[in-house]
Structure formats: structure tokens, C-alpha cells
C-alpha positions in Angstrom: 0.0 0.0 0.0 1.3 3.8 -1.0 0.5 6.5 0.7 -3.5 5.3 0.8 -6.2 7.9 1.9 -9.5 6.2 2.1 -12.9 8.5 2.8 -16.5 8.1 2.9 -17.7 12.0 2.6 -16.5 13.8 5.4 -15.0 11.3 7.1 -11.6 9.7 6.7 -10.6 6.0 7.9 -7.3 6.3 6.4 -5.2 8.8 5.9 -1.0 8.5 3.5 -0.9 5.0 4.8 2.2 3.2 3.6 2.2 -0.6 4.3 4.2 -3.7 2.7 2.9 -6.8 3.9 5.5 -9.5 2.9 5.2 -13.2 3.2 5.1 -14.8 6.4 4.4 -11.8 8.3 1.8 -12.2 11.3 0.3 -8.3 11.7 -2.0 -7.4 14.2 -4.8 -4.6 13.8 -6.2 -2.7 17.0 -8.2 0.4 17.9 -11.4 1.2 18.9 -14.9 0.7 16.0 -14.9 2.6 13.7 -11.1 3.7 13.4 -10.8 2.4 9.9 -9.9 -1.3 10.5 -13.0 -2.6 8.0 -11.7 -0.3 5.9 -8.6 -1.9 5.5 -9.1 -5.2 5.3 -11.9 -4.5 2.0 -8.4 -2.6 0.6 -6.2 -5.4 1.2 -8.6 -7.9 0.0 -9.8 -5.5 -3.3 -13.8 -5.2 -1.9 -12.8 -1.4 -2.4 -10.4 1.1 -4.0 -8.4 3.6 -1.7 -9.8 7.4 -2.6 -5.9 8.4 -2.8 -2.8 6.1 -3.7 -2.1 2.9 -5.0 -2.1 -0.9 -3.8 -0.8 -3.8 -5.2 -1.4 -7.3 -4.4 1.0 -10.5 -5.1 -0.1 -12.5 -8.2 -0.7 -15.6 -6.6 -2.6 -14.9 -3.3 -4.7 -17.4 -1.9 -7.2 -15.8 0.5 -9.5 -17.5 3.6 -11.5 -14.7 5.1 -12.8 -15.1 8.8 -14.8 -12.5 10.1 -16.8 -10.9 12.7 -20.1 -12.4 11.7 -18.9 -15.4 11.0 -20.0 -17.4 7.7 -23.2 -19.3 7.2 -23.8 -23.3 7.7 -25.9 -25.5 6.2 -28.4 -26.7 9.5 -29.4 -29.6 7.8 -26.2 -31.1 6.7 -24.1 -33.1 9.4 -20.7 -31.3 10.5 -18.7 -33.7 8.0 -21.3 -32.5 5.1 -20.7 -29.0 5.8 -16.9 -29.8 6.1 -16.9 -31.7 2.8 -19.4 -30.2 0.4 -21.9 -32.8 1.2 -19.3 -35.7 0.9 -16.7 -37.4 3.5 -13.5 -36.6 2.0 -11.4 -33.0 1.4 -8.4 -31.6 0.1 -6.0 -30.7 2.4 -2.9 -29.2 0.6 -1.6 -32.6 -1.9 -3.7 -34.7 0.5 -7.1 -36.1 0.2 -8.7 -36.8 3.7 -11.8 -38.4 5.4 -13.5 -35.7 7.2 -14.0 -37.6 10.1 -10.1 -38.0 10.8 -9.5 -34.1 9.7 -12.6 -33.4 12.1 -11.0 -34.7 15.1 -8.3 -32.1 14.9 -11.0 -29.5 16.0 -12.4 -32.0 18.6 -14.9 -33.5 17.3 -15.8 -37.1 18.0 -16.9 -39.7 14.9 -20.4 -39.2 16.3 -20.7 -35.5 16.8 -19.1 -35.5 13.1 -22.4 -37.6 11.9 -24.3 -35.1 14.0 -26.5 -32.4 12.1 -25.4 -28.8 12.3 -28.8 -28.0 14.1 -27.9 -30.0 16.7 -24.0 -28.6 17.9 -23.4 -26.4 20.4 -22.0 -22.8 19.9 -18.6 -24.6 20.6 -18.8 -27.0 18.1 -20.2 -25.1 15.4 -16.9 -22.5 16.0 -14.8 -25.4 15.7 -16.4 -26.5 12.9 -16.0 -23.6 11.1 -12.5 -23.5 12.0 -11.9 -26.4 10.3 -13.7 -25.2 7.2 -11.7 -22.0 7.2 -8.3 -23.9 7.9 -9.0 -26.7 5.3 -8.9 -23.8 2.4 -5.5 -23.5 0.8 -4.5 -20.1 1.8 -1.5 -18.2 2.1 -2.9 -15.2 3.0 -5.4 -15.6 5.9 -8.1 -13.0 7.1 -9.0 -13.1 11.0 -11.4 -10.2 12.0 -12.0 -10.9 16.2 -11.8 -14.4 15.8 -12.0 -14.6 19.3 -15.6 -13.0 19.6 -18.0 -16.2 20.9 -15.3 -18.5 21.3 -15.4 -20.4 24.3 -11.8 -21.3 26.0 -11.9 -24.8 24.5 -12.5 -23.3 20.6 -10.1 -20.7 21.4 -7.0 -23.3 22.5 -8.1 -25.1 19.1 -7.5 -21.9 17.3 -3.8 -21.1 18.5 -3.5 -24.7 18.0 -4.1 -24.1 14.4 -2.3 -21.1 14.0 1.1 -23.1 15.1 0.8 -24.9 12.4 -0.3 -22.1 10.1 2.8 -21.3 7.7 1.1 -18.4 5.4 0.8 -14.7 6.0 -1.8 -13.3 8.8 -3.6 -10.5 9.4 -5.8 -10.3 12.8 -8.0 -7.8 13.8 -8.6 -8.2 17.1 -10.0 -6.4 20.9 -8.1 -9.4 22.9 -4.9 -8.8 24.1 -3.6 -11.9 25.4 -4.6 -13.6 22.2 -2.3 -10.5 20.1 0.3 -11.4 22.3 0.5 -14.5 21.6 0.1 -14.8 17.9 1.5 -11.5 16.2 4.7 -10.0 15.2 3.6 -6.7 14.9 0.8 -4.5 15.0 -1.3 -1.1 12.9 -2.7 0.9 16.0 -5.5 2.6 14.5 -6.4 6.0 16.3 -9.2 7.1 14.6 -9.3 9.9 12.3 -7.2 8.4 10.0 -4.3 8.3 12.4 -2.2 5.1 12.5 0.9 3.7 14.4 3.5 1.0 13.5 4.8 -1.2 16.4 7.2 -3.9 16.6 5.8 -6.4 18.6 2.3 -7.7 20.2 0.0 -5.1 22.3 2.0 -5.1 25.6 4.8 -4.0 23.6 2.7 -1.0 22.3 2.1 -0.4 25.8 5.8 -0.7 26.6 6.8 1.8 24.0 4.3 4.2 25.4 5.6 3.7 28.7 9.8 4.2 27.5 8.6 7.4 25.5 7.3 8.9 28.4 10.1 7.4 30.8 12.7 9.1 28.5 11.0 12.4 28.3 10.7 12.7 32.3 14.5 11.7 32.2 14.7 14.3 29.8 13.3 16.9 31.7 14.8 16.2 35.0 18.4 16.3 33.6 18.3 20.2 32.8 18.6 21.8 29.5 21.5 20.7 27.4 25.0 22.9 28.0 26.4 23.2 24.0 30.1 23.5 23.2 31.7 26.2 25.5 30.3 25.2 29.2 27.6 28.1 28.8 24.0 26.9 29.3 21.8 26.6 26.4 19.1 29.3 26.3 15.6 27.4 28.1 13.4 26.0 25.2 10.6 24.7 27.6 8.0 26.9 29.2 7.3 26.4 33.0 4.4 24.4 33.9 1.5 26.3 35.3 0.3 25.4 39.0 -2.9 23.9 37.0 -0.6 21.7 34.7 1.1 20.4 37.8 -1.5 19.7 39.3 -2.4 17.1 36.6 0.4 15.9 36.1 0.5 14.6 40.0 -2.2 13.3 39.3 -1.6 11.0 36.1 0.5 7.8 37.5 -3.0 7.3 39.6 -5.1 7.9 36.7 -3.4 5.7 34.6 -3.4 2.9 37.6 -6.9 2.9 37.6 -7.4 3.0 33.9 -5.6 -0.5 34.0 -7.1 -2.3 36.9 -10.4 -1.8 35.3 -9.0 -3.0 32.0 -7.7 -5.7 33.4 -11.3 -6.4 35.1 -13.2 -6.2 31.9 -10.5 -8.2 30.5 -11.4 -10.9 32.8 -14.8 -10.4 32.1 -14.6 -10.9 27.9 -12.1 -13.7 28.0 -15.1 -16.0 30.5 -16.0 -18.3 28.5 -19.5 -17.7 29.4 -19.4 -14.4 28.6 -20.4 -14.6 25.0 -23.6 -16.5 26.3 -24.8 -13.4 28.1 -27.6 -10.8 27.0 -26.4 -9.2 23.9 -27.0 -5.9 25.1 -24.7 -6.0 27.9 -22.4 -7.9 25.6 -22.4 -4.5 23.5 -21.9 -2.1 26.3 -19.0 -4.0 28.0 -16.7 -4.3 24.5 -17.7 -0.6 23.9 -16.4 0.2 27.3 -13.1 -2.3 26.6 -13.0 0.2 23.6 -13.4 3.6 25.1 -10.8 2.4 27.9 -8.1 1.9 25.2 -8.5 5.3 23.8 -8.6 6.7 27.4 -5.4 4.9 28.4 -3.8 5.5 25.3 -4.8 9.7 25.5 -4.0 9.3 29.5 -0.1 8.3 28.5 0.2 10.9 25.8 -0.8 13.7 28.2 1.6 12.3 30.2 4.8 12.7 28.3 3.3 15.9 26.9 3.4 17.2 30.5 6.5 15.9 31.7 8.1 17.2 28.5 7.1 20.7 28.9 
């Protein structure tokens, strides 16, 4: 991707993104909804144009797409129909398998892989459509929140799959522990068209935001710099008013709190149960998981801001 700007009237989702996603790379995709990650993902896969710039795709790409809503299932096929087309048997890369055997990678039993879709749990239908996603011979794969309605069995399945995934991946996901454990680096989508790079999963973002403001307070304590000579350089910062330092003492607690409760609702969305729960509340929960990012996030760019004035 060069330098793509991507609007819909007055707003903009993206804004002079350049991005080269090369083979093999694992890249994660955060922010809050509506930051532009949809967006994104219809560029990369060709569902839309960029308003400005240019993107070009590799020749041969192979794409499985995962998303949010998840894809449809045939209720009155059996999990091995639904698997197979209606037969027994697959592809799988040069090998032709029964779906039974290829079933039982996801957990499924011979019995529950004669068992009519209508009849599965939310677990097993996941899983099956895991193994309907995995079976496809990608080497670009698509995960938007994978995670959503997983319970922790599907999810173990998942990374299990993932291990021996050897393409390119791009996940767009609100679950940090699962980022952490899966990508090599991550788009932090702002909103507004903003974006970040980082090197790394999301506690690694979180690290970085923490050494920036670590070396700016460093900064700042150590005095302007003396140049050539011994005589001091001329003050480039203004004083902080009385208000300013005011907030600033109060920040390290702000931020504390802004992570404890994180960490709750964290807690909360990775229950297994919690995806069973009214839908509503379901709603409210990962819209506060959202607005808590961008809080956090602002609360440790005020931060430095302050302790570099």
C-alpha cells in the first residue's frame, strides 16, 4: 500500500498509509470501531479502491477470510457435510482426507461429526467452522475478532491451528492476550485516519508508550543541554502552570486505575461464558473495553506531553 487515503464523505478511515505486507508476516490490527480497521481489510482484500494512492497485491494470493459475523452453515447437513461439500472426503494441501479423521483435529468425536449442524453447540459449530476455514488452501489468511463467541476450549483449538499455520496473517482483534500471543507486529488505529506501527504484540505497544514517556521525564529532570563552551543553552521549555502540575500529579494514579479496570473487563470478555450473556450488555462491555483503550492510550500521551514541557 502507498500512501492510501480512504474517505466516505467527510469522514476519513485512512489517511498517506504506507504498508508492505510480505510473506510470512503475522500483523495485528487494533483500535477502537470505527477507526478504519473494516476499511482496511476491503483494501487489502480488493472489496474497495483507496480514494488516494495505489495498492498492489501479489499474483498468486490465496485468501480465507474469517470475520466478525462469521459465515453461514448448512443446519441440515451433518458437520462432515458441511466440512466436505456434502461428501466425506477434502483436500488438504496434496492430501485427500476423510473428514471424520480431519474433524477430530477440531475436537470433534466420529459421532458428533455424523451429527446435524442443528444440533451442535455454539462450541462445536466454531470449531467446525474453524476447520472449514483452515482446510482452504490459503497463504494469506483474514482473521477479523476471531476470538468474539469463542469459548476457552474453541479458542485453545484456534492457536493450535495457528502453530501450524505457515502463510501470511492478518488479525483484527480487541483481545490482548490472544495478540500477544500470535502476532509479530501491530497497525494501531487511532481514529481519524491516524495510525501507528509497532514492533511487537500489544504489551509491547504499551511498553513503548511507557519508554517514551520514561525518556521524556528523564529528559526533563536532567536540565537543558550545555552546547560546546560550558555556557548553558538558552531554556526551550515553558514552566508548567500550577494547573498543569497539578495534573500531572495526578496521572501515575489515573493511569493505575485506567488499568485495573481494564484488566477487570478483560477478565470479564475472556469467561468463557461471557459470549452466552444478554447481547446488550455484551455490547456495552466491549464498547467500554473500547473507550478504555483510547482513554489509556490519551491518558499516556498527556503524560509525556506534560513531563516534557
Amino acid at each position: 500500500a502507498q500512501a492510501i487515503t480512504a474517505r466516505y464523505g467527510d469522514h476519513t478511515a485512512l489517511e498517506d498509509l504506507t504498508l508492505e505486507l510480505t510473506s510470512g508476516e503475522w500483523l495485528g490490527v487494533i483500535g477502537p470501531n470505527g477507526a478504519g480497521k473494516s476499511t482496511l481489510i476491503k483494501l487489502i482484500l480488493g472489496e474497495i479502491e483507496p480514494t488516494e494512492g495505489q495498492i498492489k497485491r501479489g499474483s498468486q494470493l490465496d485468501v480465507a477470510y474469517f470475520d466478525q459475523h462469521r459465515a453461514q452453515l448448512r443446519d441440515d447437513w451433518t458437520a462432515i457435510e458441511n466440512l466436505c461439500d456434502g461428501g466425506d472426503r477434502l483436500q488438504v494441501g496434496e492430501s485427500n482426507v476423510h473428514g471424520i479423521g480431519y474433524l477430530q483435529q477440531f475436537l470433534f468425536t466420529p459421532d458428533r461429526a455424523r451429527t446435524r449442524v442443528e444440533s451442535l453447540s455454539g462450541g462445536e459449530r466454531n470449531r467446525l467452522l474453524l476447520a472449514k476455514l483452515f482446510a482452504q488452501p490459503a497463504n494469506l489468511l483474514v482473521l477479523d475478532e476471531p476470538t468474539n463467541d469463542l469459548d476457552l476450549e474453541t479458542l485453545e483449538v484456534l492457536e493450535q491451528a495457528l502453530a501450524d499455520y505457515k502463510g501470511t496473517l492478518l488479525l483484527v482483534s480487541h483481545d490482548r492476550a490472544f495478540l500477544d500471543n500470535v502476532v509479530t507486529s501491530l497497525l494501531v488505529f487511532k481514529g481519524d485516519g491516524e495510525i501507528e506501527e509497532v514492533v511487537g504484540g500489544y504489551q509491547d505497544h504499551l511498553d513503548q508508550l511507557a519508554r517514551s514517556a520514561n525518556d521524556k521525564a528523564t529528559r526533563s529532570k536532567a536540565g537543558p543541554a550545555k552546547p560546546a563552551g560550558g555556557k548553558p543553552a538558552a531554556a526551550s521549555r515553558k514552566k508548567r502552570s500550577y494547573k498543569e502540575q497539578r495534573e500531572l500529579d495526578g496521572l501515575p494514579a489515573r493511569i493505575e486505575a485506567l488499568e485495573t479496570e481494564q484488566a477487570e473487563w478483560q477478565k470479564t470478555i475472556n469467561d468463557p461464558a461471557f459470549y452466552q450473556g444478554d447481547p446488550a450488555a455484551i455490547e456495552r462491555t466491549l464498547a467500554r473495553v473500547n473507550e478504555l483503550e483510547r482513554e489509556l492510550e490519551q491518558t499516556l500521551e498527556r503524560w509525556m506531553e506534560l513531563e516534557g514541557s
